[in-house]
C-alpha positions in Angstrom: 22.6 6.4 4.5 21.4 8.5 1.1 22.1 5.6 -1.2 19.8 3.2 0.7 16.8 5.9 1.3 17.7 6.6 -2.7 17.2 2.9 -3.2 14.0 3.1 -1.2 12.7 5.5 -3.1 13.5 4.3 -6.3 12.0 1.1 -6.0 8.8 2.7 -4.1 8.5 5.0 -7.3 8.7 1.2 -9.4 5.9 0.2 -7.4 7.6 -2.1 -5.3 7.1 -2.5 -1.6 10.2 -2.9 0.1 11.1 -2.7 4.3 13.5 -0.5 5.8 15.1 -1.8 8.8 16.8 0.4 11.0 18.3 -0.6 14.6 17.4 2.4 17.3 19.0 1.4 20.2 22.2 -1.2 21.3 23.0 -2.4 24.6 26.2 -4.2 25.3 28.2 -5.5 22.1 26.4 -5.5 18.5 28.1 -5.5 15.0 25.7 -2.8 13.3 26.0 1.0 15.0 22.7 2.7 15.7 21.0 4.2 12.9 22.3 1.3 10.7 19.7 0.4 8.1 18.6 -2.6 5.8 16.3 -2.7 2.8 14.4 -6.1 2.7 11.7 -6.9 -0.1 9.4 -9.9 -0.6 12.5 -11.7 -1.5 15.0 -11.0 1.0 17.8 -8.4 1.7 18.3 -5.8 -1.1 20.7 -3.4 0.5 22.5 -2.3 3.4 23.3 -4.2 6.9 22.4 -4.0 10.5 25.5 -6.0 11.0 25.0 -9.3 9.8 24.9 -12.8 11.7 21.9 -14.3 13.4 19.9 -11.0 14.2 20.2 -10.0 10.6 18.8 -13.3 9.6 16.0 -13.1 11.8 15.6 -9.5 10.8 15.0 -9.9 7.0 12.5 -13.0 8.0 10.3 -10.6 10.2 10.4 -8.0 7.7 8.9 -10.2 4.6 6.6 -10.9 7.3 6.1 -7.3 7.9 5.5 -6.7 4.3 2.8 -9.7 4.0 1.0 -7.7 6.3 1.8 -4.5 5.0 2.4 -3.4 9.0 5.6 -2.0 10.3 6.5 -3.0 14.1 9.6 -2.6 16.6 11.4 -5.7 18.2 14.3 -6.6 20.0 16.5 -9.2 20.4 18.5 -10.9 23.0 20.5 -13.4 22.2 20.9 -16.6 24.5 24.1 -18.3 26.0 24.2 -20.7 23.0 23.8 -18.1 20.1 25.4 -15.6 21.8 28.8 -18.2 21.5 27.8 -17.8 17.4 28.6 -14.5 17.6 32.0 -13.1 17.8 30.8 -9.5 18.5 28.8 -10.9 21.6 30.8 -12.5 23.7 29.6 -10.7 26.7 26.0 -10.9 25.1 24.0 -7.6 24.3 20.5 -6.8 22.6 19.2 -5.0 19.8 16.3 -3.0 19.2 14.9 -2.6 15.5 12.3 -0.7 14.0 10.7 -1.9 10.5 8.6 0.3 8.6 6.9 -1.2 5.8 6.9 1.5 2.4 4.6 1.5 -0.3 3.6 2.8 -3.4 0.4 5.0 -3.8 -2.3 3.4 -5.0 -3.4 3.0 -8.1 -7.1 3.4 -9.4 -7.1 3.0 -13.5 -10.9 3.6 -15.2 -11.6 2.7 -18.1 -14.0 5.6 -20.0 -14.7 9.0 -18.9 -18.0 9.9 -19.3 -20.3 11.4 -16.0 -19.0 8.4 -13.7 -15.7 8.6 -14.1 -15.7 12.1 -13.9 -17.1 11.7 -9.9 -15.0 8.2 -9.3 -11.6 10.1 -10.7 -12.6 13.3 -7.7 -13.2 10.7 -5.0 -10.5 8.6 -5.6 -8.1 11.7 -5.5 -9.5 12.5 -2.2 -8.8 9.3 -0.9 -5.7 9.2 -1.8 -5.2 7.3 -5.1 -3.5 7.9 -8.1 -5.6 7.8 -11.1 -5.1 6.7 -14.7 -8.2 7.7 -17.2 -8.2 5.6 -20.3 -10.7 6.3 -23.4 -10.0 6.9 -27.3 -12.0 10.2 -27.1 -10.6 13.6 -27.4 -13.3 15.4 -25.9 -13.6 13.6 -22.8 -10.6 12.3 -22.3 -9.0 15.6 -21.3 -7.2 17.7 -18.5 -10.4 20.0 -18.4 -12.4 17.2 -17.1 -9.9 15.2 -15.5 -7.5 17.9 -13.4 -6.7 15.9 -10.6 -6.0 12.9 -12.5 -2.5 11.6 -12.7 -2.7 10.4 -16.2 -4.6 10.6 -19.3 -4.4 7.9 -22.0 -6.1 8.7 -25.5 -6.5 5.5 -26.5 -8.2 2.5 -27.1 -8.0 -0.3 -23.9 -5.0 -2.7 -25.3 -2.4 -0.2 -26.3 -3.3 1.6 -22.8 -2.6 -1.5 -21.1 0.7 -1.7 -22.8 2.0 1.4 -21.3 1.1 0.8 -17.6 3.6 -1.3 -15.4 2.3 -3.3 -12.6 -1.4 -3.7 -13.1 -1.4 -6.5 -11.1 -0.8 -3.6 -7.8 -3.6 -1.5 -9.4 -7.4 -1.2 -9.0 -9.7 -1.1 -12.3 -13.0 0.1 -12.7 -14.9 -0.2 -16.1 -17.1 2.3 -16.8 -17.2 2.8 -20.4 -20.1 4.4 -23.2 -21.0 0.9 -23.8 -21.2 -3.0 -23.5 -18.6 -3.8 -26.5 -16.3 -1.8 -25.0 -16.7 -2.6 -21.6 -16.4 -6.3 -22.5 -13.3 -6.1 -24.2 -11.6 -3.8 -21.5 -12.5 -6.7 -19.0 -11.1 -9.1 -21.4 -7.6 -7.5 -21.8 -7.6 -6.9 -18.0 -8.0 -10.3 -16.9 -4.8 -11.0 -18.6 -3.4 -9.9 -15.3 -4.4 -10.1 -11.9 -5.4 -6.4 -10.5 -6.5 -6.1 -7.0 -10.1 -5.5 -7.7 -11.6 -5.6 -11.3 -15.5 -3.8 -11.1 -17.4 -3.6 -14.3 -20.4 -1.6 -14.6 -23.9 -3.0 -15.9 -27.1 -4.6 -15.1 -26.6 -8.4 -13.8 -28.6 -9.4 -17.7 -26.1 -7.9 -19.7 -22.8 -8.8 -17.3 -24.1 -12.3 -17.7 -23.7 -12.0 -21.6 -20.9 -10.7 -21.3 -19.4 -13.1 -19.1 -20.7 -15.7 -21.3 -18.5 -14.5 -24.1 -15.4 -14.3 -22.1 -16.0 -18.1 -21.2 -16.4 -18.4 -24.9 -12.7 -17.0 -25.3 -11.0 -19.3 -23.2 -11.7 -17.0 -19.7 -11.8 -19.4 -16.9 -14.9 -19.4 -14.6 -13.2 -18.7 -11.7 -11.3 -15.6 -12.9 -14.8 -14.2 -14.0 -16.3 -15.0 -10.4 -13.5 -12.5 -9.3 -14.8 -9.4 -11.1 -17.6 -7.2 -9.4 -20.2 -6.8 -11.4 -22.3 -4.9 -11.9 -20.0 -2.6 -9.7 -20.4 -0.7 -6.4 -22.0 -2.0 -2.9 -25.4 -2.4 -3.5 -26.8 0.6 -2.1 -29.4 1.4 -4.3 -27.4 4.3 -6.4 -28.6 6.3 -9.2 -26.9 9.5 -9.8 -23.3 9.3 -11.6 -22.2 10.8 -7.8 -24.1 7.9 -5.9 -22.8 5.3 -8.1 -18.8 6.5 -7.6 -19.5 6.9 -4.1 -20.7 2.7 -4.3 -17.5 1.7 -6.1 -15.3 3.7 -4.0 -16.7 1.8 -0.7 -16.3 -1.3 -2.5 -12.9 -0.4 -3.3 -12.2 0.5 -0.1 -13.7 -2.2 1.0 -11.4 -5.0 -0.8 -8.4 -2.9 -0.3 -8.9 -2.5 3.7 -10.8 -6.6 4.4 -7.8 -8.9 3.9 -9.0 -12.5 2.4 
């Protein structure tokens, strides 16, 4: 059993959702023992058995199912007459009950700059459970004083960042940079990949020039319809606190309304 909860956690810690099947109770005759456990991903089986045969089948299909959802649930089986005779183990019939649990990785919230903003956004996010990349070229912000609860700290400019973090495509990015050149050409490297949410700070005059440049460069219209801009619910914030407080709702907000 410690080489599949190793192989949960290893893949958990690659940022891969993954279900672990485990049977906890047996009545009559059934091929896996209680306790017996499964890994399944979006793909299928990884590791492990619950015994095999038609119940494992249908086992791995609820639990892709499971992870879709990103909800665990219990359920049992008993199998009929007619698959009960596919089943050498159940001759005299039986059922199983199984528990999946869906795991996955924490969250991920990378902001790009880290001025007054990101200062607020990187403290919220922490709270709410996130992990948080900080990415800007400057020394004197970009730093552990200002950043302690962050996770990580990239000194550097937005593409060779981007190059060291896996699985974007699971994270969260908010762009909140000194200015518009660099916000635009953060947004432009990030749409090479599909993020959860992109937010971009900025009026709705200079987002629109911005977007118009990206279209420009080849960015499809509908990938720019996707980013929130300017970012935050509209709540009428001011103060670097009020406006991480609006992206954090509207983070919330995309991560917890499934469309």
């Amino acid at each position: 059993m410690i080489s599949i909860l190793e192989e949960v956690l290893k893949r958990v810690q690659q940022k891969e959702s993954v279900a672990l099947v485990t049977i906890v109770d047996v009545s009559g005759s059934a091929p896996g023992k209680l306790g017996s456990k499964m890994i399944v991903n979006k793909d299928g089986l990884v590791a492990g058995t619950i015994g095999g045969g038609l119940v494992e089948a249908k086992a791995i299909e609820e639990a892709k199912l499971a992870l879709q959802k990103d909800k665990g649930k219990f359920l049992t089986y008993e199998l009929t007459k007619e698959e009960s005779s596919l089943e050498d183990w159940m001759i005299c019939g039986g059922s199983v009950k199984l528990f999946i649990d869906v795991l996955t990785p924490q969250e991920e919230i990378i902001i790009f700059g880290a001025g007054h903003i990101a200062v607020v956004l990187s403290k919220l996010a922490k709270m709410l459970g996130f992990q948080i990349t900080i990415i800007d070229e400057r020394a004197e912000f970009a730093n552990s004083d200002r950043f302690p609860e962050a996770d990580r700290i990239l000194l550097s400019e937005p593409g060779p960042a981007l190059a060291e973090i896996k699985n974007i495509d699971s994270a969260y990015v908010a762009i909140v940079t000194r200015g518009h050149l660099k916000d635009e050409e953060a947004l432009f490297l990030v749409l090479n990949h599909q993020p959860k949410y992109v937010g971009m700070i900025g009026s709705k005059q200079k987002n629109a020039v911005i977007f118009q440049h990206l279209q420009e460069k080849g960015v499809s219209k509908q990938k720019i319809e996707q980013i929130f801009a300017p970012i935050g619910l509209a709540i009428g914030a001011q103060t670097p606190e009020e406006i991480a407080l609006s992206i954090m709702a509207e983070i919330v907000k995309v991560k917890r309304v499934k469309t």
